[in-house]
C-alpha positions in Angstrom: 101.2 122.3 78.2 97.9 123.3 79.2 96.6 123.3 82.5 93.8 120.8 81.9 96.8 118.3 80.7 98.6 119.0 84.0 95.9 117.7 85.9 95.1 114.4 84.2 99.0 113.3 84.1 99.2 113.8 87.5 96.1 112.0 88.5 96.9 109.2 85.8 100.7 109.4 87.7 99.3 109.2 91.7 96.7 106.4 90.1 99.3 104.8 89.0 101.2 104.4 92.2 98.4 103.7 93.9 97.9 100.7 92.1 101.4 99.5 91.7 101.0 99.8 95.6 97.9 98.2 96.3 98.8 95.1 93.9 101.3 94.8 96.2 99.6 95.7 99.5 96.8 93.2 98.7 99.5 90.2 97.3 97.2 90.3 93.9 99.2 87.8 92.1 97.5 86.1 89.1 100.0 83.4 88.0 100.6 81.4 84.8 102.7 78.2 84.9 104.4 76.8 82.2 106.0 73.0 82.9 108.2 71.4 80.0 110.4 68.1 81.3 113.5 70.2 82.3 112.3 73.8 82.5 109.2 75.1 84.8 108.8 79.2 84.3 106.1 81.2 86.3 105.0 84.2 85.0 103.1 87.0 87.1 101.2 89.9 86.0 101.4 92.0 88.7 103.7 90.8 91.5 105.0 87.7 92.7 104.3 88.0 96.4 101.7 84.9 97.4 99.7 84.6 100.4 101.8 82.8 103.4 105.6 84.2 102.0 106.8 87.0 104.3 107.6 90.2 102.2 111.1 90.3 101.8 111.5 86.5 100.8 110.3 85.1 98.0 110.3 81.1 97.3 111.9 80.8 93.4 112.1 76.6 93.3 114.4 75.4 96.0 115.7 79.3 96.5 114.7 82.2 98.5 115.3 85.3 96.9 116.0 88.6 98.5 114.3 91.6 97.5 117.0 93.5 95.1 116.3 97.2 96.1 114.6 100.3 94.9 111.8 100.1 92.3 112.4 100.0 89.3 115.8 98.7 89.7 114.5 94.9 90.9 115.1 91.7 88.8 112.1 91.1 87.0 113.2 88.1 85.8 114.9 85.5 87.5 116.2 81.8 87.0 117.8 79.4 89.8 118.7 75.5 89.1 116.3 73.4 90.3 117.8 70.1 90.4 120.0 68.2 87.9 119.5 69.3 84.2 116.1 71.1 85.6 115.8 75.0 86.4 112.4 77.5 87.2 112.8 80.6 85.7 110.0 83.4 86.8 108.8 87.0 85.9 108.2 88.7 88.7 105.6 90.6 87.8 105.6 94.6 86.2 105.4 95.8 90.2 107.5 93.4 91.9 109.2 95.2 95.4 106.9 98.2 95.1 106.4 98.8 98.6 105.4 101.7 101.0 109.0 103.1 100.8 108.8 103.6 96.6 104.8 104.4 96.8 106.0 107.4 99.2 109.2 108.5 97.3 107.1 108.7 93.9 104.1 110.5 95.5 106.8 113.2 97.1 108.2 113.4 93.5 105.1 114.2 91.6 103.6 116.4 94.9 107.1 118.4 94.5 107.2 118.8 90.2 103.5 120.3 90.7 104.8 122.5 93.2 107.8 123.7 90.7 105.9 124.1 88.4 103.2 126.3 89.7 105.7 128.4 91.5 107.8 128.7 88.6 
């Protein structure tokens, strides 16, 4: 690989965290609804935190749900009953639970493959 390739993947890699992070950072949440008479699903582009919901709780119909863990391993897709014969299914969004902790991990990762490599 040259050297030239080396440096746009890891800029394309540490821009991509950034923005994973800042969607999340800034709550930017653009939202399509879908209502039929029993289902309601919400799809999110980016992440499903909104403005007024604390961080680690997120309203899905009458539920709260509980951040699942480490990015990537979150449910991106959830679906909770939302009264009789009635449920709301939602995608959470491509960066959904990518907080500081992952933004940090994955910049460490990249920072220490560039380092093996170099001193390889």
């Amino acid at each position: 690989m040259r050297k030239i390739h080396k440096i746009r993947l890891t800029v394309v890699l540490l821009l991509l965290n950034c923005i994973a992070y800042g969607v999340n950072y800034f709550e930017f949440s653009p939202k399509i609804e879908a209502i039929s008479e029993s289902t309601t699903f919400e799809i999110f582009l980016f992440t499903d935190k909104e403005t007024g919901t604390k961080s680690s709780l997120l309203q899905v119909g009458e539920f709260l749900q509980d951040q699942d863990g480490f990015w990537p391993f979150e449910s991106f897709y959830v679906e909770t009953p939302k009264g009789t014969n009635q449920h709301t299914g939602r995608f959470r969004g491509f960066f959904t639970g990518y907080l500081l902790s992952e933004f940090l991990f994955y910049n460490l990762m990249i920072l220490a493959i560039v380092v093996f490599i170099k001193l390889w």
